[in-house]
C-alpha positions as CSV (number, residue, x, y, z in Angstrom):
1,X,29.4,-20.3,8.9
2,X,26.1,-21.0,11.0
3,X,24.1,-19.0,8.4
4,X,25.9,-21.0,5.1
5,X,25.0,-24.0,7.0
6,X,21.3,-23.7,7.6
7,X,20.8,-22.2,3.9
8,X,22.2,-24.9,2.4
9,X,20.2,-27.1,4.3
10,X,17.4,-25.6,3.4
11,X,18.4,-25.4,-0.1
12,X,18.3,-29.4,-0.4
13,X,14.8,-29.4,0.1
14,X,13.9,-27.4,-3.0
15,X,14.5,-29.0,-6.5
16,X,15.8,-26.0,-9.0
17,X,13.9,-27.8,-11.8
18,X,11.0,-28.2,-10.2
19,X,7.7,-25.8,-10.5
20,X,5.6,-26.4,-7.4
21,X,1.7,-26.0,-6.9
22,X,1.0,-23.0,-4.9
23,X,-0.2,-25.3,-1.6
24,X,3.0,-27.0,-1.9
25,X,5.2,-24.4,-2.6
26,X,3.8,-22.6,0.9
27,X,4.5,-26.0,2.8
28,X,8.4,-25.3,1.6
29,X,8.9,-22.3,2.2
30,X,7.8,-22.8,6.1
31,X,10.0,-25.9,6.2
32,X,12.6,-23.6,5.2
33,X,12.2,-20.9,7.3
34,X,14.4,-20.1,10.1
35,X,14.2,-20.5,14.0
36,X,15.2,-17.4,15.6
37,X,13.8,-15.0,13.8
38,X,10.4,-14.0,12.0
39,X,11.3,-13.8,8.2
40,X,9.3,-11.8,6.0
41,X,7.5,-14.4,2.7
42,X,8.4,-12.2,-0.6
43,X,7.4,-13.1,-3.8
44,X,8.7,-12.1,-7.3
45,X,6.8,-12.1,-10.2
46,X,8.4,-11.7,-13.5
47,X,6.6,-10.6,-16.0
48,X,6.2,-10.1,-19.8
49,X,6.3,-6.7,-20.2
50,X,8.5,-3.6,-21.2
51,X,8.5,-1.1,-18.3
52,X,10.7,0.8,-20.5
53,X,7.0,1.7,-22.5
54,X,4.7,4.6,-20.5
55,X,1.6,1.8,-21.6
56,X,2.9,-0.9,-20.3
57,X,4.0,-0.1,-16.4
58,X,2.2,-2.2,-14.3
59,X,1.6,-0.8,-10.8
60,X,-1.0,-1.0,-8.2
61,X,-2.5,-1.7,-4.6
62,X,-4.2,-4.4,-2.5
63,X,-5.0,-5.0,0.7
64,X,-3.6,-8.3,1.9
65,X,-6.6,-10.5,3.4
66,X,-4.3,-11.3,6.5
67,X,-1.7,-7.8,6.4
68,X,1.8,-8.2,6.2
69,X,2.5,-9.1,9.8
70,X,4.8,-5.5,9.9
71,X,3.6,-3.0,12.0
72,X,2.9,0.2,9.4
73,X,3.9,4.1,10.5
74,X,1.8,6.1,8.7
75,X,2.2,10.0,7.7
76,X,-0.7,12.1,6.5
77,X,-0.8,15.7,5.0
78,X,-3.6,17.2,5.8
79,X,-5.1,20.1,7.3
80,X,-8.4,21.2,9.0
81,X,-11.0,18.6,9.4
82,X,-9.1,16.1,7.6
83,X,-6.0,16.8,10.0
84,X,-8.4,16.0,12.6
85,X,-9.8,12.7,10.5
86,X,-6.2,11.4,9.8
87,X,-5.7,11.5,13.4
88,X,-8.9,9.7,14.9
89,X,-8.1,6.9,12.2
90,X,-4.5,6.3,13.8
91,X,-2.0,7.9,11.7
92,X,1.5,8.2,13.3
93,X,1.8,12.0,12.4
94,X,-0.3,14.6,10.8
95,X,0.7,17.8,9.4
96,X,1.8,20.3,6.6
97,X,4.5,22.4,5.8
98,X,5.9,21.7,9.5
99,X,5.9,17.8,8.7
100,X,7.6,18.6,5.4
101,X,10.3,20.6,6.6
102,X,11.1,17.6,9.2
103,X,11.4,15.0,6.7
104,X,13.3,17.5,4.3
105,X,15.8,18.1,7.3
106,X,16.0,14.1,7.6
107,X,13.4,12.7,9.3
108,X,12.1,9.1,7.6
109,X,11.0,6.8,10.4
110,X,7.7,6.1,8.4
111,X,6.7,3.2,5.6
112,X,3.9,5.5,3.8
113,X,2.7,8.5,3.1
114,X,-1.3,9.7,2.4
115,X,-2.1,13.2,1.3
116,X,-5.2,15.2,0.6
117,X,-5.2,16.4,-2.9
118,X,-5.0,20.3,-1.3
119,X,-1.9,19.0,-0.3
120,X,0.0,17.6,-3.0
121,X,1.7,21.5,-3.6
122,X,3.8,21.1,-0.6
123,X,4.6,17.4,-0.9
124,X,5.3,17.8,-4.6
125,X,8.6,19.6,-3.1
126,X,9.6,16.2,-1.6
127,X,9.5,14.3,-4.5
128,X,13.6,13.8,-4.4
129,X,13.2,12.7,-0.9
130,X,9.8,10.6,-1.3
131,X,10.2,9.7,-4.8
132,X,13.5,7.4,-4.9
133,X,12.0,5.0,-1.8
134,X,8.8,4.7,-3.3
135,X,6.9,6.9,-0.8
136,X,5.3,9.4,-2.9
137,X,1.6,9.8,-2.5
138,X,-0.2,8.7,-5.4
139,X,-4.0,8.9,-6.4
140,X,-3.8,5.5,-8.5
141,X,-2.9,3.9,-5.6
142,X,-5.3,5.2,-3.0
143,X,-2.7,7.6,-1.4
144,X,-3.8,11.0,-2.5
145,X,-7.6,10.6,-1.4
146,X,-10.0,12.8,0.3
147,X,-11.1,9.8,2.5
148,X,-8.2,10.0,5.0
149,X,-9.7,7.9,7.2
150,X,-10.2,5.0,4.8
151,X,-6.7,5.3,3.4
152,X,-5.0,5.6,6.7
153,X,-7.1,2.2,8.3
154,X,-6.0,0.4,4.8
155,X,-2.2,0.9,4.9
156,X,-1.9,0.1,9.3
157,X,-4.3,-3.4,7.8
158,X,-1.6,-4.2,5.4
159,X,-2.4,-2.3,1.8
160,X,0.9,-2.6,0.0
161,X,1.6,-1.2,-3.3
162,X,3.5,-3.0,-6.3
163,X,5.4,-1.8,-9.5
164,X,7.3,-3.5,-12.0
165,X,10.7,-2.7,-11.7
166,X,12.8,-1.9,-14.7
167,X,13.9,-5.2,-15.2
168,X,10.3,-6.8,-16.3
169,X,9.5,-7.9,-12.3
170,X,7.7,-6.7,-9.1
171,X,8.8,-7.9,-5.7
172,X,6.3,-7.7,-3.1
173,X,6.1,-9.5,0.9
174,X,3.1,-11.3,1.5
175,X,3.0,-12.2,5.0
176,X,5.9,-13.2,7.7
177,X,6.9,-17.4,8.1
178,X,4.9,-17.1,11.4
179,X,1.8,-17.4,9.5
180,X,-0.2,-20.5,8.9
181,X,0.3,-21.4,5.3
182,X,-3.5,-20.5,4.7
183,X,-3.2,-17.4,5.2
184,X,0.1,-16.6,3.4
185,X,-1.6,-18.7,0.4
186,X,-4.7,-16.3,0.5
187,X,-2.4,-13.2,0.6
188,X,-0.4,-14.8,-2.4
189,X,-3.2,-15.4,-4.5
190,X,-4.6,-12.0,-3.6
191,X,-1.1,-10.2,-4.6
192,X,-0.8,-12.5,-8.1
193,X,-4.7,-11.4,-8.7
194,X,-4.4,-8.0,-8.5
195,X,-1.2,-8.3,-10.5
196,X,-3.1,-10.1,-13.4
197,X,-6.2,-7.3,-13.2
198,X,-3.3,-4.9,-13.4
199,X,-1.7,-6.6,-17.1
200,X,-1.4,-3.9,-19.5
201,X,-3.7,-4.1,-22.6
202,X,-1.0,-3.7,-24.9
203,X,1.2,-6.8,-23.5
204,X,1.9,-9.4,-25.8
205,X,2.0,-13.1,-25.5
206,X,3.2,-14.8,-22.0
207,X,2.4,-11.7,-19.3
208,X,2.8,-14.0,-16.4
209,X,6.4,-15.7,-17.0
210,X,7.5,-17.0,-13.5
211,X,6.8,-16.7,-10.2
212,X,8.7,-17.6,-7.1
213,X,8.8,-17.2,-3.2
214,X,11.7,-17.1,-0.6
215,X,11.5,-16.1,2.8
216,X,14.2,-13.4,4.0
217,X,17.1,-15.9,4.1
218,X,15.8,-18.8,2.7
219,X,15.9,-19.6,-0.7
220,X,13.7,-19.4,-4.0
221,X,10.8,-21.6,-4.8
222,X,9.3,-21.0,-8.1
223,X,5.6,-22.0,-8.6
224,X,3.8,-23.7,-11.6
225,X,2.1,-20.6,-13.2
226,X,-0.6,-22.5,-14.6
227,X,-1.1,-24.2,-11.7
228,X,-1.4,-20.7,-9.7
229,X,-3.4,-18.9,-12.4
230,X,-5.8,-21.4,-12.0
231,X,-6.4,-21.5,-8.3
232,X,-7.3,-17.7,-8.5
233,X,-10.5,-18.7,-10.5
């Protein structure tokens, strides 16, 4: 196959032993990347941590210096003024107990959801809808705010939101193989900062364990941590 072809290919290029330097590793992953399509640059980051503990589940946001490269539908629910606030900022669709009863009979052609905190009663009752694809509004991530218009101009820029999964890692994009490897270097070491602000007080010893990038198809890349930690100083 075509596809088995070009991965392997792509696969020489990258020694398994090997832990590259975070310029390097970029370089890679763009050599790797394929032709005919835009892949989106992920990166997973493992780290030392038990998400199985309430104290030690890492979560967060940050907005990417350079986005994602996606284009971002954005819901809000919100009434009043803020209705009218959501709107002027660009959201996608604005609403209440109208919008809710569309996503609750199916509707889901949006990537995130904002609420005012007035609100929360009636998305609350979405939570088996929202909840399982990571959509439910939260305040610790900037998504259950009074400032509509801030929140709404931060997720079309490119805020994304992490959290460690149950298996001790987050997986994250960080930009699209279309982008010049400055840029996807900046939104790496924006991502892996706001990862390391985020460490849990009560983690012990190694907190970040490995790190590695791929592009949609292409194959992992794993980076020297030390060498990454340092170039966020």
């Amino acid at each position: 196959m075509a596809k088995g072809k070009a991965y392997r290919a792509a696969s020489e290029k990258v020694d398994r032993e090997k832990q590259y330097e975070v310029s390097e590793a970029i370089g890679l992953l763009l050599e790797c990347k394929r032709i005919k399509f835009d892949e989106t640059a992920d990166v997973a980051i493992n780290l030392g941590v038990d998400p199985r503990q309430a104290d030690q589940n890492v979560r967060g946001a940050i907005a990417l210096p350079h986005g994602t490269g996606k284009s971002v539908r954005v819901v809000v629910f919100a009434k009043g003024e803020k209705e009218n606030e959501a709107r002027a900022a660009g959201a996608d669709e604005v609403g209440g107990e109208e919008l809710a009863k569309r996503i609750q009979d199916g509707w889901l052609d949006f990537d995130r959801v904002i609420a005012t905190p007035d609100m929360m009663s009636v998305v609350g009752r979405l939570g088996k809808v929202l909840g399982p694809r990571g959509l439910m509004p939260n305040p610790k991530v900037g998504t259950v705010t009074q400032d509509v218009s801030k929140a709404v101009g931060e997720q079309k820029a490119g805020m994304i939101e992490f959290r460690v999964e149950k298996n001790g890692i987050i997986h994250v994009p960080f930009g699209r193989a279309s982008f010049e490897a400055d840029k996807l270097q900046e939104n790496l070491l924006a991502i892996t900062g706001a990862v390391m602000k985020a460490k849990p007080q009560t983690s012990k010893g190694i907190y970040l364990k490995k790190v590695s990038i791929s592009t949609t198809m292409g194959p992992g890349i794993r980076l020297d941590t030390g060498a990454l930690t340092s170039a966020l100083n």
